[in-house]
VEXBAKE-328121 format. One record per residue (C-alpha): residue number from 1; x, y, z; chain. Coordinates in pm, 1 decimal. Example, Ala and Ser with C-alpha at 12.3 -4.5 7.8 and 13.67 -1.06 7.14 Angstrom:
SITE  num         u         v         w  chaine
SITE    1    1230.0    -450.0     780.0       A
SITE    2    1367.0    -106.0     714.0       A
end
This chain:
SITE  num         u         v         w  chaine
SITE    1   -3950.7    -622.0   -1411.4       A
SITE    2   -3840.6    -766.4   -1105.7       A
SITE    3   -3484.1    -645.6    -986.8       A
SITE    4   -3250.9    -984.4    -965.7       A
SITE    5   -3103.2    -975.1    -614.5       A
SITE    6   -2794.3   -1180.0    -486.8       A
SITE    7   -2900.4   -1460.2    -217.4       A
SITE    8   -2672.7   -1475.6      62.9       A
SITE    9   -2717.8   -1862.2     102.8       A
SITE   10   -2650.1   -1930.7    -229.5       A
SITE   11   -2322.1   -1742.4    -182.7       A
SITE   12   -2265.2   -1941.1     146.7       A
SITE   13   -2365.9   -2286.8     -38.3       A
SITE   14   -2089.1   -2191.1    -359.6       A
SITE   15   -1799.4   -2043.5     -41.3       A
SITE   16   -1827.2   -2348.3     117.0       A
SITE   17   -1828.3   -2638.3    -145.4       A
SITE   18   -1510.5   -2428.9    -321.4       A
SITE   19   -1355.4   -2429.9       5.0       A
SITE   20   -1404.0   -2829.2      15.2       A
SITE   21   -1301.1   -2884.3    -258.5       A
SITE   22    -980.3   -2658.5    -208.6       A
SITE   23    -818.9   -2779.9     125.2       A
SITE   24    -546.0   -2961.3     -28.5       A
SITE   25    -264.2   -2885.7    -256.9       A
SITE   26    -269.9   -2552.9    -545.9       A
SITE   27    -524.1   -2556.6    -804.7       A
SITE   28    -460.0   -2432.2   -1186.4       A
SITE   29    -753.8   -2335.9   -1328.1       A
SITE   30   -1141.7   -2223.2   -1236.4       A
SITE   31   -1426.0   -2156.1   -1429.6       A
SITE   32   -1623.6   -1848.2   -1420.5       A
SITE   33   -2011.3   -1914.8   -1277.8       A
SITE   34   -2302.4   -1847.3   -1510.2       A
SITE   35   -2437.3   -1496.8   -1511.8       A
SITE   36   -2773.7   -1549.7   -1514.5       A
SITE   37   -2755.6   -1797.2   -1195.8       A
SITE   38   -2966.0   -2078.5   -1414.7       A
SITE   39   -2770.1   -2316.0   -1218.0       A
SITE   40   -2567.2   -2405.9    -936.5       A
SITE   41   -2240.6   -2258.1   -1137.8       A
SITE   42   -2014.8   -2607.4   -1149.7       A
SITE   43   -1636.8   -2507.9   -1172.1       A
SITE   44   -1418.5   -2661.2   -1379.8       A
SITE   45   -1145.2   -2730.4   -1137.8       A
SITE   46    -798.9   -2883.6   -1186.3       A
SITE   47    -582.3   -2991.4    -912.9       A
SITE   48    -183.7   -3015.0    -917.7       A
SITE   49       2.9   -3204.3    -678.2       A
SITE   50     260.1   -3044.0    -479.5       A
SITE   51     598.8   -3195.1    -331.0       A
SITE   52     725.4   -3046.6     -32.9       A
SITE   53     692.7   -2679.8     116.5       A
SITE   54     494.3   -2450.0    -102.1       A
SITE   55     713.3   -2143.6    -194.3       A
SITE   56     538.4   -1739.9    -101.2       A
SITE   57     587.1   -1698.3    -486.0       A
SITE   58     396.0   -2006.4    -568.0       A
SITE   59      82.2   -1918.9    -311.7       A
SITE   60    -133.2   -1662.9    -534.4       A
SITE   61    -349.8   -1759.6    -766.8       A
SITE   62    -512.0   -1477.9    -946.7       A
SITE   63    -882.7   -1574.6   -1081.7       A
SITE   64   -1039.4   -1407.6   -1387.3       A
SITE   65   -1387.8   -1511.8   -1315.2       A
SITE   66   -1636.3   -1531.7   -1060.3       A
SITE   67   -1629.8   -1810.3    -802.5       A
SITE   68   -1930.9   -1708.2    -563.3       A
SITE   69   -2089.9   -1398.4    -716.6       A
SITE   70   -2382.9   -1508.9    -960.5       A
SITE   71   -2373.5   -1153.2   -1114.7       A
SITE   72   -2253.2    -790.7   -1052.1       A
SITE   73   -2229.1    -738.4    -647.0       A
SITE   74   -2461.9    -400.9    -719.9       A
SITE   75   -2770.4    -617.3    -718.7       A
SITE   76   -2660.3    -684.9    -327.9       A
SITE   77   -2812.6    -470.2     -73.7       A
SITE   78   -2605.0    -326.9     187.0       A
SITE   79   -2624.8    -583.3     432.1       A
SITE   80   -2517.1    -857.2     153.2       A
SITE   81   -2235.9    -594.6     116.9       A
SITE   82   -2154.4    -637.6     458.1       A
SITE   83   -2177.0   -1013.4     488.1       A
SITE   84   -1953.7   -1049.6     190.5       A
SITE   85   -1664.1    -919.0     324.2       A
SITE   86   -1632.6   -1203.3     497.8       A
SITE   87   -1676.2   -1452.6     211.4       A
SITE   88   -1374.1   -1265.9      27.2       A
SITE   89   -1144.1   -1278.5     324.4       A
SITE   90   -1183.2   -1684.4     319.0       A
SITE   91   -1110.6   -1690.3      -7.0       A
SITE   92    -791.5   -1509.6      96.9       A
SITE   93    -723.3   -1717.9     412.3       A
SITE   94    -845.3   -2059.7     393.5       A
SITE   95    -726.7   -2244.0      61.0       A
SITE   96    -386.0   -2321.2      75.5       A
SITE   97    -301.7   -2069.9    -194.2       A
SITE   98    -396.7   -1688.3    -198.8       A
SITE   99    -753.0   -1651.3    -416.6       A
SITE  100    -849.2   -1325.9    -545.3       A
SITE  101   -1074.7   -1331.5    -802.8       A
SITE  102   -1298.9   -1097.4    -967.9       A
SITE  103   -1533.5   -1106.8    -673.0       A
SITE  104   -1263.5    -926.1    -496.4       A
SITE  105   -1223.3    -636.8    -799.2       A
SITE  106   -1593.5    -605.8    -821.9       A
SITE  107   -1654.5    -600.6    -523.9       A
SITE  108   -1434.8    -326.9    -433.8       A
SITE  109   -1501.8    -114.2    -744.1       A
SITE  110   -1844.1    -100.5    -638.8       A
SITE  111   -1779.1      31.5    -336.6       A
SITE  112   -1574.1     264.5    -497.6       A
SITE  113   -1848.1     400.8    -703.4       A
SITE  114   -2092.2     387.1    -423.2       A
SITE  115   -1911.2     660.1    -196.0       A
SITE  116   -1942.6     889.3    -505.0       A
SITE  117   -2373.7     808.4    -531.3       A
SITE  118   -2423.2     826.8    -153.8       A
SITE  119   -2399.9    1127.4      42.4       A
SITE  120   -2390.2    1018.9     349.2       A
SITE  121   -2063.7     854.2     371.9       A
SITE  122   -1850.6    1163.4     257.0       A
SITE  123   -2042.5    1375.0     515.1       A
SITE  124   -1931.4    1120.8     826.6       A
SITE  125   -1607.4    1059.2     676.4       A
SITE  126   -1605.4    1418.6     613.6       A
SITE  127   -1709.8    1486.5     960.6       A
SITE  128   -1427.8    1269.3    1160.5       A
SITE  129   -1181.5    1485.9     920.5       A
SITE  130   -1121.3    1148.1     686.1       A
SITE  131   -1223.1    1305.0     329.0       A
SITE  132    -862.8    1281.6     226.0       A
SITE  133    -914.9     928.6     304.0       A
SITE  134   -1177.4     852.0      61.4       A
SITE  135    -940.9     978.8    -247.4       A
SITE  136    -687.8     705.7     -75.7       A
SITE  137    -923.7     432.1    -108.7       A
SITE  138   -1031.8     481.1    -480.5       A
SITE  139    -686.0     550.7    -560.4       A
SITE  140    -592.7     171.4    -388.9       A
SITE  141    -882.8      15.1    -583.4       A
SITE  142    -822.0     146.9    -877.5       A
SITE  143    -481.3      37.4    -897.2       A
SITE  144    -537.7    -313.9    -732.9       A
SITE  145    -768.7    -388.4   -1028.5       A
SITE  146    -585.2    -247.8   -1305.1       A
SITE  147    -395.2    -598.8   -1404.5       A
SITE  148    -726.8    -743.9   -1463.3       A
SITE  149    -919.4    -400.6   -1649.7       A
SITE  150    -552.4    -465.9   -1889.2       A
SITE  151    -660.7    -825.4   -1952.8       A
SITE  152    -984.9    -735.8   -2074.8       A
SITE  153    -870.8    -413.7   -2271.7       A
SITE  154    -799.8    -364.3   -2644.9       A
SITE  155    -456.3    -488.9   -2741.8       A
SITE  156    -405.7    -222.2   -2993.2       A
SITE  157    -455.7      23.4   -2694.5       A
SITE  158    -280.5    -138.6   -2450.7       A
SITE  159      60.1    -136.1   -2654.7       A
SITE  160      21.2     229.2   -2748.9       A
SITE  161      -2.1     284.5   -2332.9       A
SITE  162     345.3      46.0   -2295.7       A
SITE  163     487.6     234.1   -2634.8       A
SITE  164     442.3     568.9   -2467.4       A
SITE  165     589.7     441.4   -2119.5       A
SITE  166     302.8     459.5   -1875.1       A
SITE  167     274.5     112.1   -1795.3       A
SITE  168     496.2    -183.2   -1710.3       A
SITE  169     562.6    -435.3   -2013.0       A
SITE  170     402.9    -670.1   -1752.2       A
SITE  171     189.5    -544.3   -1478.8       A
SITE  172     153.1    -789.2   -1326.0       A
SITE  173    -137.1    -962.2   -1048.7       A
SITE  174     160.4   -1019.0    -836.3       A
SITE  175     347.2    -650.7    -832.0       A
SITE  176      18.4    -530.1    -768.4       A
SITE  177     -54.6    -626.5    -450.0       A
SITE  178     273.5    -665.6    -310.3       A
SITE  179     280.9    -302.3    -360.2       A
SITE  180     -42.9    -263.4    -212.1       A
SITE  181      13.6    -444.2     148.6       A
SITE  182     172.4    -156.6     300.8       A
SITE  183     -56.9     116.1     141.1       A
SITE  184    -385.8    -108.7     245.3       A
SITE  185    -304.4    -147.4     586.0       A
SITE  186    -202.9     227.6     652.7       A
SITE  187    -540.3     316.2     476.1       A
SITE  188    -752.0      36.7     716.8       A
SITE  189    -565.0     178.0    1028.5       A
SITE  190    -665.2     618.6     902.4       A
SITE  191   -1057.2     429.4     864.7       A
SITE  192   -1037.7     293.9    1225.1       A
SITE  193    -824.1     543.9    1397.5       A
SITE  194   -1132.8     828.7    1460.0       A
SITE  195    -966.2    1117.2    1543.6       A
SITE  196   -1236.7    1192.0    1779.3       A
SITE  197   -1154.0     881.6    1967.2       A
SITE  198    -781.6     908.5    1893.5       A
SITE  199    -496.8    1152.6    1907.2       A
SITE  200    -201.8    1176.7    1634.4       A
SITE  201     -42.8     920.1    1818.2       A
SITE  202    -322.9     653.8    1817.0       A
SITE  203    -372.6     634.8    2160.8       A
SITE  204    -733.8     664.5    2296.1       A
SITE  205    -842.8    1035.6    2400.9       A
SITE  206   -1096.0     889.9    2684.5       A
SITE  207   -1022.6     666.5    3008.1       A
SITE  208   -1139.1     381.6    3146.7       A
SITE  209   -1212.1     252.9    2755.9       A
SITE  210   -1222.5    -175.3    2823.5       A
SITE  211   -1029.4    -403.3    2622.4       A
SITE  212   -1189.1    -779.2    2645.3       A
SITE  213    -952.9    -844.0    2379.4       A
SITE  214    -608.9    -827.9    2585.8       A
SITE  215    -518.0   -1102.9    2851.8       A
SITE  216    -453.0    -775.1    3078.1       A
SITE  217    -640.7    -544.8    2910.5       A
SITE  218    -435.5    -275.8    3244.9       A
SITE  219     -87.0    -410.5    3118.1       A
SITE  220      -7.5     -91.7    2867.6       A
SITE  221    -211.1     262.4    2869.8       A
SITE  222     -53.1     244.6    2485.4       A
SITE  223    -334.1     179.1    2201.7       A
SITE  224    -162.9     -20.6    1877.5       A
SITE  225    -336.6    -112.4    1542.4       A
SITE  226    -489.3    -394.3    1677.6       A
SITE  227    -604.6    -232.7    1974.3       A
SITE  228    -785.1      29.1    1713.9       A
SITE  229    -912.8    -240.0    1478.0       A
SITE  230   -1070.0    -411.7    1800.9       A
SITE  231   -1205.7     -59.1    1891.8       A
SITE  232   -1409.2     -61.2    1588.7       A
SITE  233   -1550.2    -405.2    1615.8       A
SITE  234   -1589.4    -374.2    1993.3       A
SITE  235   -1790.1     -56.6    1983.0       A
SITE  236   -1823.2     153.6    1645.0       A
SITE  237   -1936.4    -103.6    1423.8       A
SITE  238   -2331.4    -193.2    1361.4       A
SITE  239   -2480.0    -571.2    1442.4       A
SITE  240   -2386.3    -711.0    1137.1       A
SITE  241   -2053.6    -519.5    1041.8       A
SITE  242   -1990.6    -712.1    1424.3       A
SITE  243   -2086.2   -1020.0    1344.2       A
SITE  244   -1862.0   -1014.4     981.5       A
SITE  245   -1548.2    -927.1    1201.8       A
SITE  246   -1590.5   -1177.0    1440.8       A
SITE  247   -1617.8   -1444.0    1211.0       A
SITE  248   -1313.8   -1289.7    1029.5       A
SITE  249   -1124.0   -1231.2    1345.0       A
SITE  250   -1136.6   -1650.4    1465.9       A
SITE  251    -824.4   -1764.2    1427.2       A
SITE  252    -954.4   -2114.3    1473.9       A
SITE  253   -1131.4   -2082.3    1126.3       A
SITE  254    -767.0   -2101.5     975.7       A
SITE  255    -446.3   -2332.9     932.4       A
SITE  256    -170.2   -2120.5    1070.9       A
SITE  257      72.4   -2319.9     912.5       A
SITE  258    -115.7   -2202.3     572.2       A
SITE  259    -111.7   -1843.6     692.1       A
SITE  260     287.2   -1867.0     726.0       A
SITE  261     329.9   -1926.3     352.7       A
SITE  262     112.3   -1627.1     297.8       A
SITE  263     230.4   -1378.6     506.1       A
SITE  264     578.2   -1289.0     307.8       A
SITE  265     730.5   -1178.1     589.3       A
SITE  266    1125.1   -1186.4     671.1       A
SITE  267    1162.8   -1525.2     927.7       A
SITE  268     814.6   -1616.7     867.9       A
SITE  269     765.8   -1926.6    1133.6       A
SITE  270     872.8   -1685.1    1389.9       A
SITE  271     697.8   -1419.2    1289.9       A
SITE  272     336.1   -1565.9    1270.6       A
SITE  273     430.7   -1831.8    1550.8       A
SITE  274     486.9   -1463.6    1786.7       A
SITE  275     161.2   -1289.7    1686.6       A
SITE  276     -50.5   -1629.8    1708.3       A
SITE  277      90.7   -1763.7    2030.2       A
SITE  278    -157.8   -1664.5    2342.5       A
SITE  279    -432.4   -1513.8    2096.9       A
SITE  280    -689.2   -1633.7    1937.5       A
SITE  281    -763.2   -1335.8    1710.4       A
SITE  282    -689.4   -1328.0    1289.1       A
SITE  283    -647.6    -979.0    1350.0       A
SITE  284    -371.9    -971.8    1565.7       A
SITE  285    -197.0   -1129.5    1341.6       A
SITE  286    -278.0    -937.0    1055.7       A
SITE  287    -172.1    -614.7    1231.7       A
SITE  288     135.6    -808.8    1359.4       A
SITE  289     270.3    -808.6     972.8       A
SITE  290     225.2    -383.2     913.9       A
SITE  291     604.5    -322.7    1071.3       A
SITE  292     741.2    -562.4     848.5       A
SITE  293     573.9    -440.2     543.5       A
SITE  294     626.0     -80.9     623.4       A
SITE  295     965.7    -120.6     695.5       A
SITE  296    1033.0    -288.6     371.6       A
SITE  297    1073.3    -677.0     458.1       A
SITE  298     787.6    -814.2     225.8       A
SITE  299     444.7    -810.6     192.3       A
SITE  300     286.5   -1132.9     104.5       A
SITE  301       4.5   -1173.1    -120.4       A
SITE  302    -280.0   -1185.6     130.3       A
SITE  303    -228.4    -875.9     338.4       A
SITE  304    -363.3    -657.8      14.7       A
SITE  305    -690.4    -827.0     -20.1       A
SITE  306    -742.1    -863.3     322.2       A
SITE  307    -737.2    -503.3     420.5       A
SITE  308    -893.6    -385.2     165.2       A
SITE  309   -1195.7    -557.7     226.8       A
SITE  310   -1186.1    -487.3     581.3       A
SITE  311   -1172.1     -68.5     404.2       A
SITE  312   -1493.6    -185.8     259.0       A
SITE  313   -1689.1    -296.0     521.2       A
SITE  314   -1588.2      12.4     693.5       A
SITE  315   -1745.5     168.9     435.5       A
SITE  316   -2043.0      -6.6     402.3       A
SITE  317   -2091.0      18.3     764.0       A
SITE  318   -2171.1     362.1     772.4       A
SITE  319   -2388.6     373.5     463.9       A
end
């Protein structure tokens, strides 16, 4: 019997007529896409109609179903693996509220079970002293997909959990990854931050490294998170981990004004309006946000999903 495999284009055909039909205003409710791909997966979609500024609490909309996967991501080779990181991110990014659907929990479950099957990424990870790392990112997944393993779980179980205390009465999609900005983007930044490349402080161990990225790429001998992320794309990452980041990393791809309401960060204009101005790299303004996360002053529903796909691709880039 021949193994069912997931086409790329197909996955680039369903991305892009969701995205159509999702520029505008919040949507309310999807339908999942038929497992056995017999056809092109139709979604049920119902649009609402929003009055004035959309609030950060009103910008996440989490999705029970599939929207581009026709069936479990483990019939995906790696380098659908890699491609698909950027597919998730849009969904993140480009509607105007924050999608993460069980693409994004499969996805990163089976990545999750994939270090455990194949040796070779605990021996580099083990070998650039980032093992410890590894126990991070299932930890991260596990608990980023734990609303949705509750809605599919026994009732009768999930109220003797909540009767003995070890869950929230409502765990909520949102508490989730609020939680999980700060945690994902410390985790992305230990993937990227080879301690071979880098000392404890982040800062690059070798001279004369270039920076195309940077307007002055001689203004500062300091190396920040972006700087690192950049590092890896630049020169650690394979053709098509590259290409994925690159697409990910255009700024021109999104509506800034959308990625204000989605960043949950203290004076939000300012903030994004800072970290966008004289760049034209997503990622700059992604690693813009950690400070204010970190330090407490939000962390708005996209950061989560974001970075842990980006932990992914890491991931899948050295398999």
């Amino acid at each position: 019997m021949t193994k069912k495999v997931i086409d790329i284009n197909r996955v680039n055909q369903r991305l892009a007529e969701f995205l159509e039909r999702n520029k505008g205003p919040a949507f309310s409710a999807i339908g999942s896409l038929d497992d056995e791909d017999t056809s092109e997966g139709e979604q049920d979609i119902k649009k609402t109609t929003t009055h004035g500024p959309v609030e950060i609490t009103d910008t996440f909309n989490p999705i029970p179903g599939f929207i581009l996967l026709p069936r479990h991501p483990i019939y995906g080779n790696v380098e659908f693996h890699r491609k698909f990181a950027k597919h998730l991110c849009d969904l993140v990014l480009i509607p105007h509220e924050t999608v993460v659907s069980l693409d994004h929990i499969l996805y990163w479950n089976n990545t999750r079970k994939m270090i455990s099957s194949y040796d070779k990424v605990e021996i580099e990870m083990e070998n650039n002293n980032k093992s410890n790392l590894l126990q991070d990112f299932r930890t991260t997944v596990e608990f980023a997909a734990l609303p949705w393993r509750l809605e599919h779980s026994d009732e009768k179980l999930i109220n003797e959990i909540k009767n003995k205390g070890l869950i929230q009465d409502r765990m909520s999609y949102v508490n989730v990854l609020n939680q999980l900005g700060p945690a994902s983007l410390s985790l992305l930044d230990g993937f990227v931050s080879d301690p071979s490349k880098f000392d404890n402080r982040g800062n690059i161990r070798k001279d004369n490294i270039e920076r195309p990225w940077r307007d002055d790429p001689s203004r500062s001998e300091y190396w920040n998170y972006h700087d690192r992320i950049l590092y890896w794309m630049h020169y650690e990452s394979n053709e098509i981990t590259r290409e994925c980041l690159e697409k990910i990393n255009d700024l021109g791809r999104y509506d800034v004004g959308v990625l204000k309401n989605k960043a949950g960060i203290g004076d939000v204009d300012n903030n994004i309006d800072d970290e966008s101005s004289g760049t034209e790299n997503y990622l700059r303004v992604l690693t813009g946000q950690r400070n204010f996360t970190i330090h407490g002053h939000g962390s708005g529903f996209s950061i989560a999903p974001v970075a842990i796909t980006l932990c992914c691709l890491y991931i899948y880039g050295i398999t």
